[in-house]
Jmol script that loads the backbone (N, CA, C; Angstrom):
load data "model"
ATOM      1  N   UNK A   1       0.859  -1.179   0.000  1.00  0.00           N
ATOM      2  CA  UNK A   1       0.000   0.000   0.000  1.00  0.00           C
ATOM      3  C   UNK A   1       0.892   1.223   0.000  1.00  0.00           C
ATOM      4  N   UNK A   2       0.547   2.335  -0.938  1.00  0.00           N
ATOM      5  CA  UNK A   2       1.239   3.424  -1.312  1.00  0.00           C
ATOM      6  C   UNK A   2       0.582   4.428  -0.140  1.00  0.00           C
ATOM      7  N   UNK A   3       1.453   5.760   0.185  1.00  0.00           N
ATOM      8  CA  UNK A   3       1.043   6.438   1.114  1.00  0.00           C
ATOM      9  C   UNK A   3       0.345   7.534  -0.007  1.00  0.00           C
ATOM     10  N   UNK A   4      -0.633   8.328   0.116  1.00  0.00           N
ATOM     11  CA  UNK A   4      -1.086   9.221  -0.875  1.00  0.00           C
ATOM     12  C   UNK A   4      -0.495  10.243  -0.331  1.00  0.00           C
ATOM     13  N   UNK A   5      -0.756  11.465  -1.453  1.00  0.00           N
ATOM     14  CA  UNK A   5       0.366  12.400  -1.738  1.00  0.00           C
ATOM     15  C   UNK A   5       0.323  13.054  -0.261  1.00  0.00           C
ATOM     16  N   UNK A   6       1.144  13.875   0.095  1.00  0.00           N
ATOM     17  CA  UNK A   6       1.435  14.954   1.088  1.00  0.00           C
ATOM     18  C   UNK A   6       1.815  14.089   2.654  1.00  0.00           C
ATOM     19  N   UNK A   7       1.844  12.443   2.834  1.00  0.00           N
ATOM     20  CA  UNK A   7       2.695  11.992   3.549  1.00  0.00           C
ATOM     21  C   UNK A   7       1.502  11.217   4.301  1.00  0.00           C
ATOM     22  N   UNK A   8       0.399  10.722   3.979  1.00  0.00           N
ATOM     23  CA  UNK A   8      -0.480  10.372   4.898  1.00  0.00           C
ATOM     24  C   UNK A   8      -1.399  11.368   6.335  1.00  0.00           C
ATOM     25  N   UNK A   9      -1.548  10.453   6.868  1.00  0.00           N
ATOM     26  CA  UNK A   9      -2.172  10.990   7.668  1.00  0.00           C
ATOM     27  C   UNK A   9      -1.508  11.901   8.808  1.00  0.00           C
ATOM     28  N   UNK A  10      -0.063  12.247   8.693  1.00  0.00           N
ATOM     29  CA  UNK A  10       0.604  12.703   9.978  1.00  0.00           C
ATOM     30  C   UNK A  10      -0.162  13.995   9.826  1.00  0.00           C
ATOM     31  N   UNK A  11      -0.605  14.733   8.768  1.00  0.00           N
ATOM     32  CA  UNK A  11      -0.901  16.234   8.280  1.00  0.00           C
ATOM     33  C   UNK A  11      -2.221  16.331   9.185  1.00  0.00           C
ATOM     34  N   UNK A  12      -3.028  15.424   9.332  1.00  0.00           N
ATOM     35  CA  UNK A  12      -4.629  15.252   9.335  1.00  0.00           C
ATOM     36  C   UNK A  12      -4.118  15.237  11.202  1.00  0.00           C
ATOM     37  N   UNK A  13      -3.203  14.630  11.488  1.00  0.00           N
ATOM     38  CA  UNK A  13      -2.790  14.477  13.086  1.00  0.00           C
ATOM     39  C   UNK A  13      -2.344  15.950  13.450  1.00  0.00           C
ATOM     40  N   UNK A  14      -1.706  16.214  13.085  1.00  0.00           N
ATOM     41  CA  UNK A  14      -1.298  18.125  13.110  1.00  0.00           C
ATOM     42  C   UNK A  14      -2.527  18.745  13.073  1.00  0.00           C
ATOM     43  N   UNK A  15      -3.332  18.981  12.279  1.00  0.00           N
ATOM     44  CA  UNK A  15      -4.197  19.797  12.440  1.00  0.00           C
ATOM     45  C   UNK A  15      -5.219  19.352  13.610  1.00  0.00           C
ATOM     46  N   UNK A  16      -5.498  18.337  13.480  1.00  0.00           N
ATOM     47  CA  UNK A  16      -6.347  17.817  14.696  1.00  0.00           C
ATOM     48  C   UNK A  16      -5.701  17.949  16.209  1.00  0.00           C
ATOM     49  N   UNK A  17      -4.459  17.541  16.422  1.00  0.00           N
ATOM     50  CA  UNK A  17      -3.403  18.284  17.754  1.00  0.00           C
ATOM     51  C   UNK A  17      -3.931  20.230  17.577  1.00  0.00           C
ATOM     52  N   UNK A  18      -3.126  20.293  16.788  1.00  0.00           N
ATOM     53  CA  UNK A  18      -3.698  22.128  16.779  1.00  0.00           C
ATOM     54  C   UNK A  18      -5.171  22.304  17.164  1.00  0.00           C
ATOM     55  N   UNK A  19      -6.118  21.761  16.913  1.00  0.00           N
ATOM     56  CA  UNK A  19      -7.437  22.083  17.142  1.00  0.00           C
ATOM     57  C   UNK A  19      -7.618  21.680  18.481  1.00  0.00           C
ATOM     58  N   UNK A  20      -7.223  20.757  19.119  1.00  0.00           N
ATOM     59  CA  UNK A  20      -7.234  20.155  20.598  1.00  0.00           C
ATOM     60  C   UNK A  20      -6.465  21.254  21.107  1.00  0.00           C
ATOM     61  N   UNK A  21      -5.626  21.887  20.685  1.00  0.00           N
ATOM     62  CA  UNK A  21      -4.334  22.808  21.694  1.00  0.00           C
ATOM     63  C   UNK A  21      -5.421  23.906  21.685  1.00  0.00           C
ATOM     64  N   UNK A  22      -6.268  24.457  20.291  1.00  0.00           N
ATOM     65  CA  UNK A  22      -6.988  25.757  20.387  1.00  0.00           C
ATOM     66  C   UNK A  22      -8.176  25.680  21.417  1.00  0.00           C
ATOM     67  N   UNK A  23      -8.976  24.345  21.466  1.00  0.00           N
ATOM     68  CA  UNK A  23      -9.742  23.840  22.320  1.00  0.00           C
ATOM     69  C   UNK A  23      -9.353  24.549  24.208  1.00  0.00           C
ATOM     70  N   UNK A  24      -8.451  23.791  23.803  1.00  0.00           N
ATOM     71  CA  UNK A  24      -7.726  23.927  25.840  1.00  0.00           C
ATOM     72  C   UNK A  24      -7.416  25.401  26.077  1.00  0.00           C
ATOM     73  N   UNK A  25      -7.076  26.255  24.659  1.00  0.00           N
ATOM     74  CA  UNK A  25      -7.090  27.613  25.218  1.00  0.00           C
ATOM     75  C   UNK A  25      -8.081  28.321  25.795  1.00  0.00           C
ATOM     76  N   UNK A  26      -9.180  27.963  24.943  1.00  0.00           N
ATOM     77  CA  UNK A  26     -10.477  28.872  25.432  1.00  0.00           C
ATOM     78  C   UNK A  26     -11.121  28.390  26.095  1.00  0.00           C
ATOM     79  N   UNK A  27     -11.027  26.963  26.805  1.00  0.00           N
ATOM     80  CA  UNK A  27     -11.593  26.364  27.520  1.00  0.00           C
ATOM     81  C   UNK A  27     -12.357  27.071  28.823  1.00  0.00           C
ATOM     82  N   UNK A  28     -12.089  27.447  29.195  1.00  0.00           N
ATOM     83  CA  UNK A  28     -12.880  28.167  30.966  1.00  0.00           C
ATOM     84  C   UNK A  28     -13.350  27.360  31.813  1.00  0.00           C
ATOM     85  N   UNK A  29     -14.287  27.221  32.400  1.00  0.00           N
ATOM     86  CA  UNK A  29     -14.943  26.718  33.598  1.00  0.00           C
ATOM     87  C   UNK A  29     -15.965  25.648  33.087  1.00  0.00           C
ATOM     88  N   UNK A  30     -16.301  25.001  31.821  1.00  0.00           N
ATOM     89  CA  UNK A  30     -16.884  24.229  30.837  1.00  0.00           C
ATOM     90  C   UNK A  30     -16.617  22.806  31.369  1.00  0.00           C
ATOM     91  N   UNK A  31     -17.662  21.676  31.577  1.00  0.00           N
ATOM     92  CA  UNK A  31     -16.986  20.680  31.549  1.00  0.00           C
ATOM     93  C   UNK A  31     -16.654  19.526  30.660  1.00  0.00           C
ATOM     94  N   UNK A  32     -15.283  19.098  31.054  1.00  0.00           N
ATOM     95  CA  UNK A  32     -14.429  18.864  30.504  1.00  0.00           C
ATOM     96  C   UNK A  32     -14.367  16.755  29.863  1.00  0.00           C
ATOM     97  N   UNK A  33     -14.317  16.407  29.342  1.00  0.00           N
ATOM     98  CA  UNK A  33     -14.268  15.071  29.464  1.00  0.00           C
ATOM     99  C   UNK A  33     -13.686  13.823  29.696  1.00  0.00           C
ATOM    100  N   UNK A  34     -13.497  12.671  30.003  1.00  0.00           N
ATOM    101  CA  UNK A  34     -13.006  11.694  30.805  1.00  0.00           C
ATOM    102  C   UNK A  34     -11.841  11.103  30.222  1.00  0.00           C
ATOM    103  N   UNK A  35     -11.026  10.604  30.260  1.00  0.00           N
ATOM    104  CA  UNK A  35      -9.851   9.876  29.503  1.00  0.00           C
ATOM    105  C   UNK A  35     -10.538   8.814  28.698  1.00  0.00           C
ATOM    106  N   UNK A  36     -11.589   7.993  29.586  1.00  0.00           N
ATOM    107  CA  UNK A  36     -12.687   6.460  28.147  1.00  0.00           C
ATOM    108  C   UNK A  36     -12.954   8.000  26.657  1.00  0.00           C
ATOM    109  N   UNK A  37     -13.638   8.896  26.995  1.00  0.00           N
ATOM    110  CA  UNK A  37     -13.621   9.864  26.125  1.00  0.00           C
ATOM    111  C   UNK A  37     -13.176  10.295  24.993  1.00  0.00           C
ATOM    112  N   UNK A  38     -12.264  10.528  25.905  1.00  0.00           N
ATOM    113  CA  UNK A  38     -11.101  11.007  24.834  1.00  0.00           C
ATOM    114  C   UNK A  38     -10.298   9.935  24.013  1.00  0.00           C
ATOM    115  N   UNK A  39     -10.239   8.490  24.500  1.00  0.00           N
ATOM    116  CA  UNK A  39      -9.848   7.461  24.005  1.00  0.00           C
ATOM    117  C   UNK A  39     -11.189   7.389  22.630  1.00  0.00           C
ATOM    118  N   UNK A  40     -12.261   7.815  23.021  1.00  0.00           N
ATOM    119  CA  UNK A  40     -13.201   7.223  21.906  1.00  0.00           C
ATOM    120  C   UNK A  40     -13.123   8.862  20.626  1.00  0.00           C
ATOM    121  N   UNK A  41     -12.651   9.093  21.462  1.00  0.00           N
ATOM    122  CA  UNK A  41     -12.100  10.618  20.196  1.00  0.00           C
ATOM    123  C   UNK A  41     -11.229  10.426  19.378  1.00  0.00           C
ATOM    124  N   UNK A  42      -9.850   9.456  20.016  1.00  0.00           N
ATOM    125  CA  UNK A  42      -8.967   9.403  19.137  1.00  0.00           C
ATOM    126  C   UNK A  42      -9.649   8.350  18.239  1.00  0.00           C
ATOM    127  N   UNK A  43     -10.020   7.194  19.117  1.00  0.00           N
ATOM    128  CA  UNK A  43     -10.651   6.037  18.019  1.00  0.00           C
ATOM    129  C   UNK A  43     -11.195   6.408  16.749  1.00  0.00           C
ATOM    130  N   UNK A  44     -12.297   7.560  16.910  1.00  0.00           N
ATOM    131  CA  UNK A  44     -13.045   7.721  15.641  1.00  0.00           C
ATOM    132  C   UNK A  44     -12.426   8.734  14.881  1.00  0.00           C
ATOM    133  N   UNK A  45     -11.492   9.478  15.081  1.00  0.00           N
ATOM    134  CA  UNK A  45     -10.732  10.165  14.123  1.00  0.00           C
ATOM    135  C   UNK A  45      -9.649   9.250  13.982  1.00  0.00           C
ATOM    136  N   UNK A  46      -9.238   8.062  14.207  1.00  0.00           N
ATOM    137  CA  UNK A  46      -8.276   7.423  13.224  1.00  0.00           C
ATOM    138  C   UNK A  46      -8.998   6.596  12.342  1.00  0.00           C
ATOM    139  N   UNK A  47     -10.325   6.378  12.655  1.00  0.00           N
ATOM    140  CA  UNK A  47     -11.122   6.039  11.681  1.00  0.00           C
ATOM    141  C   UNK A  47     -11.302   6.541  10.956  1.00  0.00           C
ATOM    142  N   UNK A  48     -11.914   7.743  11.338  1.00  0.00           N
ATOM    143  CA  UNK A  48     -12.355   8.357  10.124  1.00  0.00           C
ATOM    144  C   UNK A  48     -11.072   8.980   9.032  1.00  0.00           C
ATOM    145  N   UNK A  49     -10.068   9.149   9.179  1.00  0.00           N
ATOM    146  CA  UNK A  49      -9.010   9.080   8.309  1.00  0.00           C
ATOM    147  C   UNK A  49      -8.485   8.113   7.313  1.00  0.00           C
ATOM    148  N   UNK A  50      -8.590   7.030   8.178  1.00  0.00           N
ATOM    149  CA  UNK A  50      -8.327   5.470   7.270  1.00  0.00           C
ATOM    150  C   UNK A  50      -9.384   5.279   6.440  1.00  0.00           C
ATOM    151  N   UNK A  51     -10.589   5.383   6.634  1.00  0.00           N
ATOM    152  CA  UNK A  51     -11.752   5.217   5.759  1.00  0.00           C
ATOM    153  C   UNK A  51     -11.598   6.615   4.602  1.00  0.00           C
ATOM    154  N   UNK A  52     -11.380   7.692   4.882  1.00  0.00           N
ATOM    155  CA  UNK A  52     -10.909   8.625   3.674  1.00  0.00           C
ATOM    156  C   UNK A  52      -9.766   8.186   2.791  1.00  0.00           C
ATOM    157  N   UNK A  53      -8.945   7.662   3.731  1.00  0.00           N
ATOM    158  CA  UNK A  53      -7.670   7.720   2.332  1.00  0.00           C
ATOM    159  C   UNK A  53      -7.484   6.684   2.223  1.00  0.00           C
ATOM    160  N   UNK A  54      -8.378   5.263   2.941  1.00  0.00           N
ATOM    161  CA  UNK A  54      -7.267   4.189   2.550  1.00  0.00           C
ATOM    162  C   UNK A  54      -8.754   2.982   1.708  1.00  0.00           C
ATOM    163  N   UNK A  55      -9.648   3.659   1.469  1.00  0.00           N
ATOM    164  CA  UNK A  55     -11.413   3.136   1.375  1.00  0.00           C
ATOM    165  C   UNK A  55     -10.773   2.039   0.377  1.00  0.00           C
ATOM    166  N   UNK A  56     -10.074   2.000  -0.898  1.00  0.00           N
ATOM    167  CA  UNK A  56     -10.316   0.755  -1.281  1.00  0.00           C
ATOM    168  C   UNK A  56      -8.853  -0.075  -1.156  1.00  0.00           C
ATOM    169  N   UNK A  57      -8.445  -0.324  -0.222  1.00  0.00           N
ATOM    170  CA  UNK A  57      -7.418  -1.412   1.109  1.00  0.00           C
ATOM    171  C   UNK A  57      -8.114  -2.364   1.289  1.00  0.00           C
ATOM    172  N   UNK A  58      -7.118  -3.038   1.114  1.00  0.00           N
ATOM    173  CA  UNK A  58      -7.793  -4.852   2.105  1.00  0.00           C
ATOM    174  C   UNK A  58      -8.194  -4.530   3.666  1.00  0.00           C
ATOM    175  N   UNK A  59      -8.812  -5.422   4.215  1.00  0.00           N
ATOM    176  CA  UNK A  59      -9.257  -5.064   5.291  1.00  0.00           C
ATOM    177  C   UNK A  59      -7.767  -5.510   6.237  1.00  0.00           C
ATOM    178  N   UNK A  60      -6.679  -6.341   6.077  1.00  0.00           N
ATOM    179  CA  UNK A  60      -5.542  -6.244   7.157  1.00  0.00           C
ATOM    180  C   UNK A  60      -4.480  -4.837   7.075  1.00  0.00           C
ATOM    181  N   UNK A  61      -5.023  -4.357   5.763  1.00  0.00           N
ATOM    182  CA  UNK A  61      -4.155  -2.588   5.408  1.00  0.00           C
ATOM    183  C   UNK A  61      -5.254  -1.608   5.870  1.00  0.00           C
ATOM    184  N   UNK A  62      -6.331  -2.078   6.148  1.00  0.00           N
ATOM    185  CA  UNK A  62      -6.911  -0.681   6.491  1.00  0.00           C
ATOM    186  C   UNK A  62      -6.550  -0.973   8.689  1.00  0.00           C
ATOM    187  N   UNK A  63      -6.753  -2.096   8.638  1.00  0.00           N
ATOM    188  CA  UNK A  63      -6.258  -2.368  10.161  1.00  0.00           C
ATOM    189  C   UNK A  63      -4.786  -1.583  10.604  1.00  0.00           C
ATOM    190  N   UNK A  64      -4.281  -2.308  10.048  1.00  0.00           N
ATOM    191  CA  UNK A  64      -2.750  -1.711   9.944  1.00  0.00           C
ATOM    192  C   UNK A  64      -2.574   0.205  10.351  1.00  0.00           C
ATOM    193  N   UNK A  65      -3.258   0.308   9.414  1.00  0.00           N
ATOM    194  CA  UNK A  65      -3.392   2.096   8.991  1.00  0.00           C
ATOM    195  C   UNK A  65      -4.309   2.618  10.566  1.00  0.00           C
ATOM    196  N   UNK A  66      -5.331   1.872  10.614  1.00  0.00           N
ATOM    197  CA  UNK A  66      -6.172   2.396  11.680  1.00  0.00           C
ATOM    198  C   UNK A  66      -5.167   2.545  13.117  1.00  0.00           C
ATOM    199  N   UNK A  67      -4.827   1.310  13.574  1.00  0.00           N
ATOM    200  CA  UNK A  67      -3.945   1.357  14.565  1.00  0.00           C
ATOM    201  C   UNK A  67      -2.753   2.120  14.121  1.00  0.00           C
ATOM    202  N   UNK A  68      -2.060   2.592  13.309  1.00  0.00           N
ATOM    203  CA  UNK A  68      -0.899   3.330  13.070  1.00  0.00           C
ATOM    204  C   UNK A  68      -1.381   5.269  13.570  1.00  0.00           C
ATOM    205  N   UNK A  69      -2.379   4.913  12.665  1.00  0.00           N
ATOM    206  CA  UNK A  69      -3.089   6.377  13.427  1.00  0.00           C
ATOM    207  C   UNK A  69      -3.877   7.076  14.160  1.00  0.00           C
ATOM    208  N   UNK A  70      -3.941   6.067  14.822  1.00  0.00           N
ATOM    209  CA  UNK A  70      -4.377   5.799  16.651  1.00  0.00           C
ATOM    210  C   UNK A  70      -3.288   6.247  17.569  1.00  0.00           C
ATOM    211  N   UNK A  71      -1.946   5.503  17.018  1.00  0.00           N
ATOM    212  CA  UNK A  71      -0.808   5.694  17.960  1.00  0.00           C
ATOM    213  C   UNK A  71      -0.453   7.578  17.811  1.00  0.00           C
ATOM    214  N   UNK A  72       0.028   7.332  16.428  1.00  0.00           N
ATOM    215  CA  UNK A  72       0.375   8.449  15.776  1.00  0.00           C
ATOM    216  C   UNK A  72      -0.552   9.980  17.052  1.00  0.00           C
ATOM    217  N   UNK A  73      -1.957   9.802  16.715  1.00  0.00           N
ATOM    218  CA  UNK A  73      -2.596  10.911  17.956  1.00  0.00           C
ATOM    219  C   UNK A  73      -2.295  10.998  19.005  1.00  0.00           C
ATOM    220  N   UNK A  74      -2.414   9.738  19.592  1.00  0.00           N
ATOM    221  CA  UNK A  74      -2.373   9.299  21.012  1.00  0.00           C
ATOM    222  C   UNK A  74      -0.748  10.078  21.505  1.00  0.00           C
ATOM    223  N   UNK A  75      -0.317   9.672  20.687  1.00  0.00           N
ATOM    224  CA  UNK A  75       1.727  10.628  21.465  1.00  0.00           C
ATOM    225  C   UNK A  75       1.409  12.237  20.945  1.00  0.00           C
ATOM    226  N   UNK A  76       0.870  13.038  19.821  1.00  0.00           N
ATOM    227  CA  UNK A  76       0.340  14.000  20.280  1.00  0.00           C
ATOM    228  C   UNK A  76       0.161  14.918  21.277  1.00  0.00           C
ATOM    229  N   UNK A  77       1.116  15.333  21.684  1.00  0.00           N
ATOM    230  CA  UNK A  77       0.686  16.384  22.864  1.00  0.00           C
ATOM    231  C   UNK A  77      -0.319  16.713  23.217  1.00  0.00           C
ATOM    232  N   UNK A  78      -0.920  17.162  22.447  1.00  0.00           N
ATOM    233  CA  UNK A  78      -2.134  17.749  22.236  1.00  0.00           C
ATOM    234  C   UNK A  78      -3.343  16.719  22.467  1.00  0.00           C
ATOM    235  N   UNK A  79      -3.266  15.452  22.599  1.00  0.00           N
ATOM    236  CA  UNK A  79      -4.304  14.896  22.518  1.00  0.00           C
ATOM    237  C   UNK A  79      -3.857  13.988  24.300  1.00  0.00           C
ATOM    238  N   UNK A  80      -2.311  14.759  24.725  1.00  0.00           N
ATOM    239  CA  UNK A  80      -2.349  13.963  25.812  1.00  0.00           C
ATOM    240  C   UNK A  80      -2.752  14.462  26.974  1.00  0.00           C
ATOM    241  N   UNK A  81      -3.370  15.952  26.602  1.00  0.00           N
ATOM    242  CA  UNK A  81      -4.267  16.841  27.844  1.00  0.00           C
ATOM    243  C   UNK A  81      -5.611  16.845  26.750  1.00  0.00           C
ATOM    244  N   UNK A  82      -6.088  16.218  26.506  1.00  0.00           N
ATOM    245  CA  UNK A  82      -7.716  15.572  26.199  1.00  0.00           C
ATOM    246  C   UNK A  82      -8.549  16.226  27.257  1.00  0.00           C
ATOM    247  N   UNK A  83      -8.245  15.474  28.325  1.00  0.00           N
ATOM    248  CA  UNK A  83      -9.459  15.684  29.580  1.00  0.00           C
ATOM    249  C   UNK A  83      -9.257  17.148  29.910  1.00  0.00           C
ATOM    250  N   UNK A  84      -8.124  17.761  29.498  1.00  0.00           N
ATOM    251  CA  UNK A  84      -8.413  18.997  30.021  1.00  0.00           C
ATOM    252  C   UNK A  84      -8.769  20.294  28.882  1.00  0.00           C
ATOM    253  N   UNK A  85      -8.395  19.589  27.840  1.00  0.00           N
ATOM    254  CA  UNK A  85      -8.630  20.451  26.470  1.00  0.00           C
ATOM    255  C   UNK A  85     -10.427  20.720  25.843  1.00  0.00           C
ATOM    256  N   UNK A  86     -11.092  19.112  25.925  1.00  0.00           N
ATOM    257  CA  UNK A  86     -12.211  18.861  25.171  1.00  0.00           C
ATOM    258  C   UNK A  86     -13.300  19.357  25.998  1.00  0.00           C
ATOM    259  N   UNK A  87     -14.487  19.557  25.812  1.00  0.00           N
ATOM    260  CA  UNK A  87     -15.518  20.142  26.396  1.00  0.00           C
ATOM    261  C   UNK A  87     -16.727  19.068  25.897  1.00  0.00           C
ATOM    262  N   UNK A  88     -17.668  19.015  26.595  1.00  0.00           N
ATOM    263  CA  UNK A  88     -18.563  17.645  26.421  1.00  0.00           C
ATOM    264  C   UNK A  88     -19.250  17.822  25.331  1.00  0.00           C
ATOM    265  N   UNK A  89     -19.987  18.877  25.227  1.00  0.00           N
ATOM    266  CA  UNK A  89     -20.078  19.445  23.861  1.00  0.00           C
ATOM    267  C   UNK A  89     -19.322  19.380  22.672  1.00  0.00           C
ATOM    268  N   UNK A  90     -18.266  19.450  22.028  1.00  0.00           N
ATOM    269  CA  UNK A  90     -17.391  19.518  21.692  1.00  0.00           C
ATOM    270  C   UNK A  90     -17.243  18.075  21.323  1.00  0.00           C
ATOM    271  N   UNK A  91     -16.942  17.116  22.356  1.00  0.00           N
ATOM    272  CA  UNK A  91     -16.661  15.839  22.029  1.00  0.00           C
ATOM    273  C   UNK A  91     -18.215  15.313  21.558  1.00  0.00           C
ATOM    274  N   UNK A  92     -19.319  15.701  21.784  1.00  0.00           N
ATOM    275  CA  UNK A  92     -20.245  15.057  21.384  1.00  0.00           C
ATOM    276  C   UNK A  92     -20.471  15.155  19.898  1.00  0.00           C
ATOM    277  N   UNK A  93     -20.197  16.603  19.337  1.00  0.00           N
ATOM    278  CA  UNK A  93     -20.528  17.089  17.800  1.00  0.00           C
ATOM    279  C   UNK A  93     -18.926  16.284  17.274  1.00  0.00           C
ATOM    280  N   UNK A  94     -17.842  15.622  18.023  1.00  0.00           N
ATOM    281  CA  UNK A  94     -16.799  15.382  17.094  1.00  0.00           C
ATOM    282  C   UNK A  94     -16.902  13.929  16.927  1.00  0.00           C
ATOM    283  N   UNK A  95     -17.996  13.359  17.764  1.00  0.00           N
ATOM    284  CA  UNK A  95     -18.112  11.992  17.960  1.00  0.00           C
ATOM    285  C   UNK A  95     -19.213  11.374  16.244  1.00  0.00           C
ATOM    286  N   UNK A  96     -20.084  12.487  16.215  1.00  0.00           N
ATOM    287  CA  UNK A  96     -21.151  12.520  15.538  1.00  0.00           C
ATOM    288  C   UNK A  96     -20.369  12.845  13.748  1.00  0.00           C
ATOM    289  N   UNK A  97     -19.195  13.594  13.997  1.00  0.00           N
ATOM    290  CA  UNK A  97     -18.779  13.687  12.527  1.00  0.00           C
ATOM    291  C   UNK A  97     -18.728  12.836  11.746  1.00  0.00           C
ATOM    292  N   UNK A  98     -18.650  12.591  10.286  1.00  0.00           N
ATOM    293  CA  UNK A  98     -18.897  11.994   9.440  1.00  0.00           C
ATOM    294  C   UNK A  98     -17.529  11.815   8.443  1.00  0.00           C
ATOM    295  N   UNK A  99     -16.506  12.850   8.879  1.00  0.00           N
ATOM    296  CA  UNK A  99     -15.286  13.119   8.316  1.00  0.00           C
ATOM    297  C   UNK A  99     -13.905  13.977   9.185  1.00  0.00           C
ATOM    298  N   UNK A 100     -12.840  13.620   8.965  1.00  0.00           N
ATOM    299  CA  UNK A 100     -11.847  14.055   9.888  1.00  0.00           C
ATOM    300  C   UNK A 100     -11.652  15.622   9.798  1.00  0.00           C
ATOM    301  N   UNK A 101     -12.062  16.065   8.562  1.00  0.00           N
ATOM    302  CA  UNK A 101     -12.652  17.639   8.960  1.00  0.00           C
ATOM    303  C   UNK A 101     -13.441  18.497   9.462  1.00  0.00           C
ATOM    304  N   UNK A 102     -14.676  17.332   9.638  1.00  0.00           N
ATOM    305  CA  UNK A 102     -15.711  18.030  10.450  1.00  0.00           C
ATOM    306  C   UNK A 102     -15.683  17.643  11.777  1.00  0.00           C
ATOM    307  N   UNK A 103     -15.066  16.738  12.214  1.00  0.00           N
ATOM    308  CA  UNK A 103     -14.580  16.362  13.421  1.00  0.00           C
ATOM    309  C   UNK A 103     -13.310  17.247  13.710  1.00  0.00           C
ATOM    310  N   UNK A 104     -12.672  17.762  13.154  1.00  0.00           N
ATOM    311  CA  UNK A 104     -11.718  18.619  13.780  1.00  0.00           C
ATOM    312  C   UNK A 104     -12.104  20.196  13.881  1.00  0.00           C
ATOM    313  N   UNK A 105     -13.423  20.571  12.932  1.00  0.00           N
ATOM    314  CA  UNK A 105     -13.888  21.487  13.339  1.00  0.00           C
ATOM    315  C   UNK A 105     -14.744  21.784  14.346  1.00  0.00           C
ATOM    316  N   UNK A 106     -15.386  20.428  15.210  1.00  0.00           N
ATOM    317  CA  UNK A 106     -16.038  20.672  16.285  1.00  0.00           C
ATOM    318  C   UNK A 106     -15.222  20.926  17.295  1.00  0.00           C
ATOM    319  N   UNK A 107     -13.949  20.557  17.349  1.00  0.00           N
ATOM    320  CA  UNK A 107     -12.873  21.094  18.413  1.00  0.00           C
ATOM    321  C   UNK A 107     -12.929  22.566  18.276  1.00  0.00           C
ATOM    322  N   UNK A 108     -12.312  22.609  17.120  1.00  0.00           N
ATOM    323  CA  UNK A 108     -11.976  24.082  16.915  1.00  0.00           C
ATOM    324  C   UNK A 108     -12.789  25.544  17.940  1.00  0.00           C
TER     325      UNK A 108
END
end "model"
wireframe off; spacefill off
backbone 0.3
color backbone group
C-alpha cells in the first residue's frame, strides 16, 4: 500500500493536535471530558481518516493504517491533555462527525 500524496495521515494528526491545543485555550470553567472519552475521540478520528484515504485497502491494510493512526494521535501532545482540552459538547458534535474535517472542526 502506497502512502497518498502529502505523507499520509501525519498532516490530518497536526491539524487535529492544533485544534485540541486551540480547544484547551479557550476552555474556561466548561466541563471537561473523561480519559474512556477522549480514548473514543482518538478512536473515531483514526477512523475516520483510514476510511478517507485508505477506502479501497484490504481489510488487514486498512487495520494496519487504523492502529498506526491511533498511535500516531495518542503521542500527540495535544491529545495527551484531552481531559483537560475537550468540552462535552465539543466531544459530542466530534463523535457525531462523518469526516476528519468536520470532526476537527467541532474542536476548533
Amino acid at each position: 500500500m502506497t502512502r497518498p500524496p502529502g505523507g499520509g495521515g501525519g498532516r490530518a494528526i497536526l491539524v487535529a493536535a492544533a485544534a485540541l491545543a486551540l480547544a484547551g485555550s479557550l476552555g474556561g470553567c466548561k466541563k471537561k471530558i473523561s480519559q474512556s472519552q477522549c480514548e473514543q475521540l482518538v478512536d473515531h478520528f483514526a477512523e475516520l481518516v483510514v476510511r478517507e484515504r485508505y477506502a479501497d485497502a484490504g481489510p488487514e491494510a486498512i487495520a494496519a493504517e487504523r492502529l498506526r493512526e491511533r498511535q500516531e494521535a495518542k503521542n500527540a501532545d495535544e491529545f495527551k491533555n484531552c481531559t483537560t482540552a475537550v468540552q462535552a459538547n465539543e466531544h459530542e458534535c466530534a463523535m457525531k462527525a462523518e469526516s476528519s474535517d468536520a470532526l476537527i472542526k467541532c474542536l476548533e
